[in-house]
C-alpha positions in Angstrom: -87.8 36.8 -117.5 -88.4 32.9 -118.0 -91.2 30.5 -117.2 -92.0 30.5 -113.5 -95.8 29.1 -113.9 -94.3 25.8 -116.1 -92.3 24.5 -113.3 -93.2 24.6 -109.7 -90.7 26.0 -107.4 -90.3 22.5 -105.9 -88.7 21.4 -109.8 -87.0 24.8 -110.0 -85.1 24.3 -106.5 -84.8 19.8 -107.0 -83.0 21.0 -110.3 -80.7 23.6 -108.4 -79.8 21.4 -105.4 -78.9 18.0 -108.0 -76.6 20.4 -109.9 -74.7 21.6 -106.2 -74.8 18.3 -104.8 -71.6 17.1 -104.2 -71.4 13.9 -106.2 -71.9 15.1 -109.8 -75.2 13.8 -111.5 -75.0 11.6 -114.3 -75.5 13.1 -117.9 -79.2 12.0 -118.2 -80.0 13.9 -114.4 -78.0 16.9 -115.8 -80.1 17.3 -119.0 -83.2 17.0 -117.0 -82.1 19.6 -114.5 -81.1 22.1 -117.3 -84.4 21.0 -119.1 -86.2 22.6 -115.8 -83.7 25.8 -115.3 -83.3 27.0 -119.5 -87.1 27.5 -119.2 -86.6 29.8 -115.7 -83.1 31.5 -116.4 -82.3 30.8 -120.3 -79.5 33.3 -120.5 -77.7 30.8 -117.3 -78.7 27.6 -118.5 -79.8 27.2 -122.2 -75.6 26.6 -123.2 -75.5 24.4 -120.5 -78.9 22.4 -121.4 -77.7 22.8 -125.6 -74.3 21.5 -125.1 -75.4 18.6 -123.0 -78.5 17.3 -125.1 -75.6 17.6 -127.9 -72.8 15.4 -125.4 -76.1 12.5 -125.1 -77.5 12.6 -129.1 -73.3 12.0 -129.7 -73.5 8.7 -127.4 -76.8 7.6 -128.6 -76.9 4.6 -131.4 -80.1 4.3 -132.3 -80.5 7.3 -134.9 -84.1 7.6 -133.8 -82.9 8.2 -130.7 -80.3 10.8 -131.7 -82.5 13.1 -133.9 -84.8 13.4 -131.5 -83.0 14.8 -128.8 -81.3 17.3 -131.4 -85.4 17.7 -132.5 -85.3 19.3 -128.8 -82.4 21.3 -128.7 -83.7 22.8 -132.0 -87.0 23.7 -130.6 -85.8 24.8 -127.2 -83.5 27.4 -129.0 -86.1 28.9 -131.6 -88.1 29.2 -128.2 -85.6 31.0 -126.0 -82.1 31.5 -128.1 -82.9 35.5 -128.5 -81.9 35.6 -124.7 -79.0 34.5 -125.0 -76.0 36.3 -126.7 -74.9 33.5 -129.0 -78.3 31.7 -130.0 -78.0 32.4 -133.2 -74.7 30.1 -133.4 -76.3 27.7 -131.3 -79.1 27.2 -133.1 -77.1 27.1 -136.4 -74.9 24.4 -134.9 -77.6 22.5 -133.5 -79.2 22.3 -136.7 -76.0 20.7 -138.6 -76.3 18.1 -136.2 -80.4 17.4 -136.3 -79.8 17.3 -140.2 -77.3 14.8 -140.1 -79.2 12.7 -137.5 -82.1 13.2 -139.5 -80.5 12.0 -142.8 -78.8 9.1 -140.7 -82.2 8.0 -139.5 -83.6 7.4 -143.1 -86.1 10.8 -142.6 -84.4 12.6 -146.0 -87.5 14.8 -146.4 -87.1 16.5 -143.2 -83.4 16.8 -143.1 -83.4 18.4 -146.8 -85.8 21.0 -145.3 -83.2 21.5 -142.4 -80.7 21.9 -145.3 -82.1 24.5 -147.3 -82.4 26.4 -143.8 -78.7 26.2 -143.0 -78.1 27.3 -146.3 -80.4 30.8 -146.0 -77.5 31.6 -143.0 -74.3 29.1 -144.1 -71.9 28.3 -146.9 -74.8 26.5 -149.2 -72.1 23.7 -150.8 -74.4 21.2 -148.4 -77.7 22.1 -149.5 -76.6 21.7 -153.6 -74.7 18.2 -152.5 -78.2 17.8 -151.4 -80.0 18.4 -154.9 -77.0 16.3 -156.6 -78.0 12.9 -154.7 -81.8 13.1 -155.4 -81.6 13.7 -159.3 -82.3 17.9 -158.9 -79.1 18.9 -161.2 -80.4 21.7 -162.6 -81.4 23.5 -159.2 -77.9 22.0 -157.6 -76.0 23.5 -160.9 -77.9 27.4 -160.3 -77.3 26.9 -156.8 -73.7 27.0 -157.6 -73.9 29.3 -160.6 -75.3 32.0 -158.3 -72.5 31.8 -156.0 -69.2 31.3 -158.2 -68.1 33.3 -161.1 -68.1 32.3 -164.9 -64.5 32.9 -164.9 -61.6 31.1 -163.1 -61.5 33.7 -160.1 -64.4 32.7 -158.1 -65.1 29.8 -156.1 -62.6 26.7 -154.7 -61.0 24.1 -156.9 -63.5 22.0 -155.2 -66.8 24.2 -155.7 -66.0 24.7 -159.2 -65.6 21.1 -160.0 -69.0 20.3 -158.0 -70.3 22.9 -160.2 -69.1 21.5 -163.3 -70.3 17.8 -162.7 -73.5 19.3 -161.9 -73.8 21.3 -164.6 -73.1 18.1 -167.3 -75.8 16.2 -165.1 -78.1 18.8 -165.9 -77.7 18.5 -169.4 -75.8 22.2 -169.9 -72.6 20.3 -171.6 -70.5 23.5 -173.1 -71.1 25.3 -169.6 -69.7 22.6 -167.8 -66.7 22.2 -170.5 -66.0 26.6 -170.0 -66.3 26.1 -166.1 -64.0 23.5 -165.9 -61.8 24.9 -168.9 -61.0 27.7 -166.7 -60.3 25.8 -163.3 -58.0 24.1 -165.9 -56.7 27.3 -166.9 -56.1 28.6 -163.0 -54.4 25.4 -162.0 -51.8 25.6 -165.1 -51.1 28.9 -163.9 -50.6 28.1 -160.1 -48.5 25.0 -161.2 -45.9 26.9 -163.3 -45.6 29.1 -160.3 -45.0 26.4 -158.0 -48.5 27.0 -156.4 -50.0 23.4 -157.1 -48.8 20.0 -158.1 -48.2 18.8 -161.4 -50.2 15.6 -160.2 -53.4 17.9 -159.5 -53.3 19.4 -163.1 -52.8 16.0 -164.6 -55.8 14.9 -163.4 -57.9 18.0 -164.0 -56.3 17.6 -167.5 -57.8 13.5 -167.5 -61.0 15.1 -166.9 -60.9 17.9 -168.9 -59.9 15.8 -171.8 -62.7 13.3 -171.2 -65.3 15.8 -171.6 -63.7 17.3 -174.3 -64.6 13.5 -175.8 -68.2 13.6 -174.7 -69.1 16.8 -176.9 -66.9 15.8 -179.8 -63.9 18.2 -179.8 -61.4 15.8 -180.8 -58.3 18.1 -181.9 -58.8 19.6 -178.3 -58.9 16.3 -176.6 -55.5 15.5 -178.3 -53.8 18.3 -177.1 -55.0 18.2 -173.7 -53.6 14.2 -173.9 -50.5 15.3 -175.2 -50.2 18.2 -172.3 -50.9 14.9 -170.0 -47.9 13.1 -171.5 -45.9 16.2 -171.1 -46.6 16.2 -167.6 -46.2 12.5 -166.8 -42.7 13.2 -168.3 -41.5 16.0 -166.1 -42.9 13.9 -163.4 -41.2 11.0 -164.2 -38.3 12.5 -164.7 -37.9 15.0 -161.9 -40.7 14.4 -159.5 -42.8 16.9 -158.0 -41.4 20.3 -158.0 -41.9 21.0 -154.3 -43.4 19.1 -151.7 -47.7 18.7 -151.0 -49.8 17.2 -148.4 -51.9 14.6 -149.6 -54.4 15.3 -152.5 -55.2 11.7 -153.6 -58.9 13.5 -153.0 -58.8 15.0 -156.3 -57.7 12.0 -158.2 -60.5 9.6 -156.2 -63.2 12.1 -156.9 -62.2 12.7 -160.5 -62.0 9.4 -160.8 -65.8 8.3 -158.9 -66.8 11.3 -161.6 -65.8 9.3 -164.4 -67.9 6.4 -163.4 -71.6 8.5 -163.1 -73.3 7.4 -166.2 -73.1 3.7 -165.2 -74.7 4.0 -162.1 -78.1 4.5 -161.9 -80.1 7.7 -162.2 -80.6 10.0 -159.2 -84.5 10.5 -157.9 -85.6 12.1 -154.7 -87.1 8.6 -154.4 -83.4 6.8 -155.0 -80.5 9.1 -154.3 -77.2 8.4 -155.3 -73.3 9.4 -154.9 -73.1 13.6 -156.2 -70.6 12.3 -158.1 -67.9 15.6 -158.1 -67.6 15.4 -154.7 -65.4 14.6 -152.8 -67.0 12.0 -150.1 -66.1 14.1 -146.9 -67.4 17.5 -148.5 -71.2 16.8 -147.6 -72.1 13.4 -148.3 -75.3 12.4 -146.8 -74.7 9.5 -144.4 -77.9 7.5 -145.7 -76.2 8.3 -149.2 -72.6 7.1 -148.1 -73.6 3.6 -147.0 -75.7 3.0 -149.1 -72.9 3.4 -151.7 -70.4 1.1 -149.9 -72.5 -1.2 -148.8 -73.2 -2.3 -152.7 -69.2 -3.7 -152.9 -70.6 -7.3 -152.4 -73.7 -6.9 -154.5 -71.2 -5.9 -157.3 -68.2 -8.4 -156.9 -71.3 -11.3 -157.4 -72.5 -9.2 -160.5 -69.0 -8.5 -161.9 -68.3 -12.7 -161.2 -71.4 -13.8 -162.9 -70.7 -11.6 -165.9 -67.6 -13.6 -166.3 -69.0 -17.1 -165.7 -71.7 -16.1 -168.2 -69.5 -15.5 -171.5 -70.1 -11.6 -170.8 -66.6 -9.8 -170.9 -68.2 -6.7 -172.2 -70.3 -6.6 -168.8 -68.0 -8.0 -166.6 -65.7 -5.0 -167.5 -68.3 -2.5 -166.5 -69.3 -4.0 -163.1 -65.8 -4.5 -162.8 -64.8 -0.8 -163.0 -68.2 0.1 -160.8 -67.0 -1.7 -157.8 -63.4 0.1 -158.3 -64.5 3.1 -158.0 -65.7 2.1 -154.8 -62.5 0.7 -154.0 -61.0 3.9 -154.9 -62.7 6.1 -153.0 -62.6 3.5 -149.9 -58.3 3.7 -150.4 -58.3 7.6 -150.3 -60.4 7.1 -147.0 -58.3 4.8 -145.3 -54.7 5.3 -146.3 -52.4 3.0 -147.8 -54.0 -0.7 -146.2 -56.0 -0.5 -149.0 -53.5 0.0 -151.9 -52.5 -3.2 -152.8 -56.3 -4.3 -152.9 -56.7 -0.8 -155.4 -53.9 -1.7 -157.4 -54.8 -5.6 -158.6 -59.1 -4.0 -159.4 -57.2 -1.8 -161.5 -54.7 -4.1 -163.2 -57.4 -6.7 -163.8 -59.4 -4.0 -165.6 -56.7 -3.7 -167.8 -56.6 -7.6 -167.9 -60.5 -7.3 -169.2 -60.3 -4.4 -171.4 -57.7 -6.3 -173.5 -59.9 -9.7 -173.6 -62.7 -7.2 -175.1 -61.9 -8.1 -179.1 -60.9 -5.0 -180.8 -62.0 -2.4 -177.8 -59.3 0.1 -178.3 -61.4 2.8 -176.6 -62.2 0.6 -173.5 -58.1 -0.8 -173.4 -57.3 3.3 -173.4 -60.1 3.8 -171.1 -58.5 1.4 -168.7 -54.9 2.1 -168.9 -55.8 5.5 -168.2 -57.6 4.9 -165.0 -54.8 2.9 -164.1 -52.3 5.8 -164.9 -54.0 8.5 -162.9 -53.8 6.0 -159.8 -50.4 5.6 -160.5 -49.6 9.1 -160.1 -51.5 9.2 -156.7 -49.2 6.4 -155.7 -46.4 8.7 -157.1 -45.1 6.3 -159.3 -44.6 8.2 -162.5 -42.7 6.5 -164.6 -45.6 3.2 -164.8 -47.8 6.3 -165.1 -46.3 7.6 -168.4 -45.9 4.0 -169.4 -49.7 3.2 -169.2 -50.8 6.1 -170.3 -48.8 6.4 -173.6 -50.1 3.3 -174.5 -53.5 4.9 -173.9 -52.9 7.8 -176.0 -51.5 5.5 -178.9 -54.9 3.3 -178.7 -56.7 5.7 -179.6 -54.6 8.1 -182.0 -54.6 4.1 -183.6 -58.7 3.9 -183.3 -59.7 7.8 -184.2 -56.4 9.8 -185.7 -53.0 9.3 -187.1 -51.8 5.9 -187.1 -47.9 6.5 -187.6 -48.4 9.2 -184.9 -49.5 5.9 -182.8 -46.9 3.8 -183.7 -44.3 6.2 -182.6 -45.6 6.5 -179.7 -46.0 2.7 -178.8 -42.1 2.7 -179.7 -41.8 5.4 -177.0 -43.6 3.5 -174.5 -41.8 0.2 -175.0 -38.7 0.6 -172.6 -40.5 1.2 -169.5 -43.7 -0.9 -170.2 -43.7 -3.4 -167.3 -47.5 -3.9 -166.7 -50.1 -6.3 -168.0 
């Protein structure tokens, strides 16, 4: 077995004596040796020639650089990875990493192919979050219908929301409302049992009412508001029933969610965020800095707008470049909060200089209170997003109903 006639015995036995020697070769004289011995005794040496190829594409900074020593460990292992007992892990694993070099080094074309390979053999959330960035909703939304249920028993929290988002980029509207009407469903049950926190469904709720909006179901949206006030109360009063690890995640990507139709539209061409996901669930690197690296771009926009007499515009570049900032503070930890908190209490500040903008005032106050509640401050929570509820029972329902509940609000409104 192996490949006597490629290599002479002289390279066969130089390879064998560096790896004895008694100083230990450096990690480019190793990789050469093993690239000599996998070819001669795969079953010995092609871990030993995978896992350092892997060690030196890690240390490499030129992406070029990287994906094309991962290009070799791929080839090396489709060549001689049925002689060993764990190729078929190897190779799997030394795919994810050519994919993400590939993606890192601009070359999306060839790193979606390597995607829609991993998924044939792996969990294929990577492959749809894939389809999300370059415009393909409809394939990313039956790639996920094909693996969750209908129902709310099927699928994680995450998955079905990814779904969900998908399936309202594609168009399919009352789907995504059912599909995310039962994850809404499962999480009231697991939070009455003590399962989930109260925070988690209130933001679920946030979302669930906003799309509720979108389709035109208003006496639903006000109930699923009112279920959010409910909520904020008990919160506000008593805190979270028991004790989570940290979940700002579902708040920040809820929230980025939100935000999709003023970004620009996804092509293969131009990808963009797949908004509904959460940032470190599959994110393609190319995809990720791109996104963050536009911060500066819009904080000249967003001043401009101002200068220029805009408000209206100023308000939406504004809240563009906070979801940014939102995202950025539930990577980072709490450096960032302060910076989070004044974007979001100046697009308050905005949304009340709009004349007569109830919905966009709402809009804002609510984005505020769902932050709030990821900084576990309820009771500012409740406060901001009573108001919200009474703008717009003031704009589109009952305008005593509003009234009372701006005299609710009162005591403990302490924000601008």
């Amino acid at each position: 077995m192996g490949n006597e006639e490629r290599f002479s015995r002289d390279a066969v036995l130089r390879a064998r004596a560096l790896l004895l020697a008694s100083e230990w070769p450096s990690l480019r004289e190793r990789v050469g040796a093993y690239r000599v011995l996998a070819e001669v005794s795969p079953r010995a040496y092609l871990p030993k020639l995978t896992q350092a190829l892997g060690e030196w594409a890690r240390e490499q900074g030129d992406p070029e650089h990287r994906q094309s020593l991962y290009a070799e460990v791929v080839d090396v292992l489709r060549r001689l990875g049925a002689e060993v007992p764990d190729g078929a892990r190897q190779l799997r694993f030394a795919l994810r990493g050519y994919e993400h070099a590939l993606f890192t080094a601009g070359r999306r074309a060839e790193g979606r192919v390597v995607c829609e390979e991993l998924a044939e053999t792996e969990p294929y959330g990577r492959f749809a979050v894939v389809l999300a960035e370059e415009g393909r909703h409809a394939e990313a939304a039956e790639l996920y219908g094909r693996h969750l249920r209908s129902d709310s028993t099927g699928g994680t929290d995450w998955a079905r929301i990814e779904w969900a988002a998908e399936l309202d980029a594609a168009g399919r509207h009352e789907e995504a409302l059912r599909a995310f009407e039962h994850l809404v469903e499962d999480s009231r049950g697991r939070a009455a049992a003590d399962r989930a926190p109260l925070a988690s469904l209130v933001w679920k709720l946030n979302e669930y009412a906003r799309m509720l909006r979108a389709v035109g179901r208003p006496a639903e949206e006000a109930a699923a508001r009112r279920e959010i006030l409910a909520l904020l109360a008990r919160l506000a009063r008593d805190g979270e029933p028991v004790i989570w690890s940290d979940i700002r995640g579902t708040w920040s990507t809820l929230f980025a969610l939100s935000g999709r139709g003023a970004e620009p539209a996804a092509t293969p061409e131009s990808p963009q965020p797949p908004f509904g996901s959460h940032l470190q669930h599959g994110w393609s690197p190319d995809t990720l800095e791109a996104f963050f690296a536009s911060v500066a771009a819009l904080e000249e926009e967003a001043a401009a707008l101002r200068e220029s007499g805009d408000p209206a515009g100023a308000a939406v570049a504004h809240r563009r470049l906070t979801l940014r900032r939102a995202l950025h503070w539930e990577t980072t930890g709490r450096r960032s909060e302060e910076t989070l908190g004044r974007a979001l209490d100046e697009g308050v500040t905005l949304a009340r200089n709009l004349p007569g903008d109830d919905d966009a005032v709402a809009r804002a106050l609510t984005d505020r209170a769902m932050y709030l509640v990821a900084a576990k401050r309820y009771a500012e929570a409740l406060a901001d997003f009573t108001e919200a509820y009474a703008d717009l029972a003031g704009a589109h329902a009952d305008v005593t109903e509003a009234d009372a509940l701006r005299d609710q609000a009162a005591p403990i409104v302490t924000r601008t």
